[in-house]
C-alpha positions in Angstrom: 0.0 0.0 0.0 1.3 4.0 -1.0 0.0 6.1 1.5 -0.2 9.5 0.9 -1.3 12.3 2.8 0.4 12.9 6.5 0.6 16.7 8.3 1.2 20.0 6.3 -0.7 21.8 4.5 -2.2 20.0 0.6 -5.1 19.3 -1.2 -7.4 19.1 -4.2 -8.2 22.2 -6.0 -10.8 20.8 -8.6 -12.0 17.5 -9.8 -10.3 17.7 -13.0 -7.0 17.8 -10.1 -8.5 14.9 -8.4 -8.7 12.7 -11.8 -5.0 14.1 -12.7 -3.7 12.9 -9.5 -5.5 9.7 -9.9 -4.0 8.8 -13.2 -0.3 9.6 -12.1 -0.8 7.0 -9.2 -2.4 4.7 -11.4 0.8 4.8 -13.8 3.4 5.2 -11.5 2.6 2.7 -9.0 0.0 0.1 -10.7 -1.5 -1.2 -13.9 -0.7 2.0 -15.9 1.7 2.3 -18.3 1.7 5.8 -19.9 5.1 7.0 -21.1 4.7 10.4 -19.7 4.7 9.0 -16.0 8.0 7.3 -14.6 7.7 4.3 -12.2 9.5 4.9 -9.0 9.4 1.5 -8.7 9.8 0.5 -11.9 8.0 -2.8 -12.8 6.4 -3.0 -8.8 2.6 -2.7 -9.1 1.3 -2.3 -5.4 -1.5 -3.6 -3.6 -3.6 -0.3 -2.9 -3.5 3.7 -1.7 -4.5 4.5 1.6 -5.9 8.0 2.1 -4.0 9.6 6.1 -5.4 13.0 5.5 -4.2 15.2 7.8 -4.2 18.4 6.6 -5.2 21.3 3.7 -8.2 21.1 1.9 -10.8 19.0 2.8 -12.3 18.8 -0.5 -12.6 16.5 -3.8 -11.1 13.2 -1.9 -14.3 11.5 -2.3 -13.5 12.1 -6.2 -10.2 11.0 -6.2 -11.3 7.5 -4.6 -13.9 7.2 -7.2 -11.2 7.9 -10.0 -9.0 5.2 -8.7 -11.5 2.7 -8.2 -13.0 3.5 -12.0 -9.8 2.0 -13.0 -10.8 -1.3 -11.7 -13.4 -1.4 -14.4 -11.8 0.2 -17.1 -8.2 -2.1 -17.0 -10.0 -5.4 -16.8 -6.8 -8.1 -16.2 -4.6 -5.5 -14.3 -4.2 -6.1 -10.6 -7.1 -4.8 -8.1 -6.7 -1.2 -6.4 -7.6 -1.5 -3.2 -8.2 1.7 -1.0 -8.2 2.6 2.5 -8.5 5.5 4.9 -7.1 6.5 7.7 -9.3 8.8 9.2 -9.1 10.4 13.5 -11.4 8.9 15.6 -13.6 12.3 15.8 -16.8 11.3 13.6 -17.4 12.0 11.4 -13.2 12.7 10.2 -12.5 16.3 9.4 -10.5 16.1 5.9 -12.5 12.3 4.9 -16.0 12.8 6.1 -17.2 12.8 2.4 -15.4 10.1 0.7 -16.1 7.8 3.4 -19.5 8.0 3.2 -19.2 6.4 -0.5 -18.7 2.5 -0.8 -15.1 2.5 -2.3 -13.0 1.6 0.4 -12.4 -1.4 1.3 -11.1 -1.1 4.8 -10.4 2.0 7.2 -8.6 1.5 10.2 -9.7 4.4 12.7 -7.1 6.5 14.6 -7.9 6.0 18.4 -4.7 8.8 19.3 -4.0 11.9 19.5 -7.6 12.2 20.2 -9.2 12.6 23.9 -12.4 12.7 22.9 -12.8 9.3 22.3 -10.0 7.3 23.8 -9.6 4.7 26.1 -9.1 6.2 29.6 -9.1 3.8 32.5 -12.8 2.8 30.7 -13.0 1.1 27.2 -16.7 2.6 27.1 -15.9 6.1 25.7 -13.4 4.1 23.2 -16.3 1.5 22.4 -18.8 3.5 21.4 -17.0 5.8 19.3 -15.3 2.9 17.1 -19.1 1.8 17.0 -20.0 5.1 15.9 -17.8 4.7 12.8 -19.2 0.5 12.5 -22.8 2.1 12.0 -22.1 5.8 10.1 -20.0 4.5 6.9 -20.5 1.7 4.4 -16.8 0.4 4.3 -16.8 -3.3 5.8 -13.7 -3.8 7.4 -12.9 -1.7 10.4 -9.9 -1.2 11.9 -8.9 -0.4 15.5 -5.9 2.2 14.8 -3.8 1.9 18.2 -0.3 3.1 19.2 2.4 0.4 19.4 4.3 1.8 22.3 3.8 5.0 24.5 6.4 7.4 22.7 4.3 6.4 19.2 2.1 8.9 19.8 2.6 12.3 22.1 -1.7 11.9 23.5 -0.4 10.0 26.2 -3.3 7.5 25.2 -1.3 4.4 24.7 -3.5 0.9 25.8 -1.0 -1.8 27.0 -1.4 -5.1 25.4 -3.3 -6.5 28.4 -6.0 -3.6 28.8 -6.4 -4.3 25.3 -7.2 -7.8 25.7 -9.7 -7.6 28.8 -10.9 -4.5 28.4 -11.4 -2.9 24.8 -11.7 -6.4 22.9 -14.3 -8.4 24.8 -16.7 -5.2 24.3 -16.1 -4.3 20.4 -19.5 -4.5 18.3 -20.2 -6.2 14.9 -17.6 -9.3 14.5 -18.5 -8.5 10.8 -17.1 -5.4 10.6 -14.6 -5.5 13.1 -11.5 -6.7 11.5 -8.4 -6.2 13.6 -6.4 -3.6 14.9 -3.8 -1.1 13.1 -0.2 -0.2 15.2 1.2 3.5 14.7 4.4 2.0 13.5 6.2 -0.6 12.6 9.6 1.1 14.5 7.9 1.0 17.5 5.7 -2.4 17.1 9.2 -4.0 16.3 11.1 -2.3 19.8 7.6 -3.1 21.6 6.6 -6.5 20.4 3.2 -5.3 20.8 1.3 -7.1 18.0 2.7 -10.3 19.0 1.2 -9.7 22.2 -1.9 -9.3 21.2 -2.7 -10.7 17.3 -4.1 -13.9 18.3 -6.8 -12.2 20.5 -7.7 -9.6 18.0 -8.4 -11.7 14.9 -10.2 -14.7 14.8 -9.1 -16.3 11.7 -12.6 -16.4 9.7 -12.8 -12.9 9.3 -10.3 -12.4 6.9 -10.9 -14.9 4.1 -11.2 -12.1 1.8 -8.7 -9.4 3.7 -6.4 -8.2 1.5 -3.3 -8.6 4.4 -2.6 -10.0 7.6 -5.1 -8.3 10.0 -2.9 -6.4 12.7 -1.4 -3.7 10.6 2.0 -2.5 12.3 2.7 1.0 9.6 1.0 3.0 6.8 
């Protein structure tokens, strides 16, 4: 997956921008093949783009999804696009409220840091019901729990330890079907922490990914 997006300040200016942006992707990093667009990667054609909008405009994301999806139809025999989002716990998100209220990504894993409002403090309640918010609000299918893999991942000071995780936040988590794992803010950390080997057999029971892209706890964007 490319992620793009992050803090500073960006955005879409138009949709005719959105569909520009969307073909340079689709050239430089999957199916595409247009001589005006080099390949970074040269002959690599990635799984998917995942949208961590963070900052700028807040506008014509929702066409820039449908854009890269359309290529799905149009380049029948070229490998899928898959998309996901990455959007603050806050619902709805600030910068993705509109495209993810469309049906073109696949699966969104929710940022529970760097975010009071709704994270886990001493209670998995407040946490709980805002990831549920997101499980009723959007159409997207697979939900992720967006978590930090060690305390210094994230400055909120809203890190969950492995075992408060497992007893508290877990056991109380709404719609299996949606539910589909947890994400780790990142792999650094998750490696110096061990964190998701702590936790990734209580997080994913093993049906719910027969048609997940990757392997369920997601340690970077």
């Amino acid at each position: 997956m490319l992620s793009v997006g992050g803090g500073g300040s960006y955005g879409l200016s138009s949709t005719e921008g959105a569909k520009e942006v969307a073909s340079y992707l689709w050239h430089s990093f999957w199916g595409g093949s247009a001589a005006r667009y080099s390949r970074p990667l040269g002959d690599a054609v990635l799984d998917g783009i995942d949208f961590n909008i963070a900052g700028g405009s807040t506008e014509h994301y929702d066409e820039l999804a449908a854009f890269l999806k359309a290529y799905n139809e149009q380049e029948a025999g070229t490998k899928k696009v898959h998309l996901s989002a990455a959007p603050q716990c806050p619902f709805p998100d600030y910068w993705l409220g509109n495209a993810l209220r469309t049906d073109l990504f696949d699966f969104v894993w929710v940022q529970f840091f760097n975010n009071p409002s709704c994270h886990f403090s001493q209670n998995a309640i407040n946490l709980a019901n805002a990831f549920n918010k997101w499980v009723v609000s959007i159409p997207a299918q697979k939900l992720f729990l967006g978590l930090q893999a060690a305390p210094e991942a994230a400055p909120s000071g809203c890190y969950i330890p492995p075992h408060e995780l497992i007893s508290q936040v877990l056991p109380i988590l709404k719609d299996p079907e949606k539910y589909a794992g947890i994400m780790l803010w990142n792999r650094y950390h998750d490696r110096n922490s061990g964190y998701s080997s702590q936790v990734k057999s209580h997080v994913c029971p093993a049906r719910r990914f027969s048609n997940i892209l990757s392997m369920p706890v997601k340690s970077s964007k």
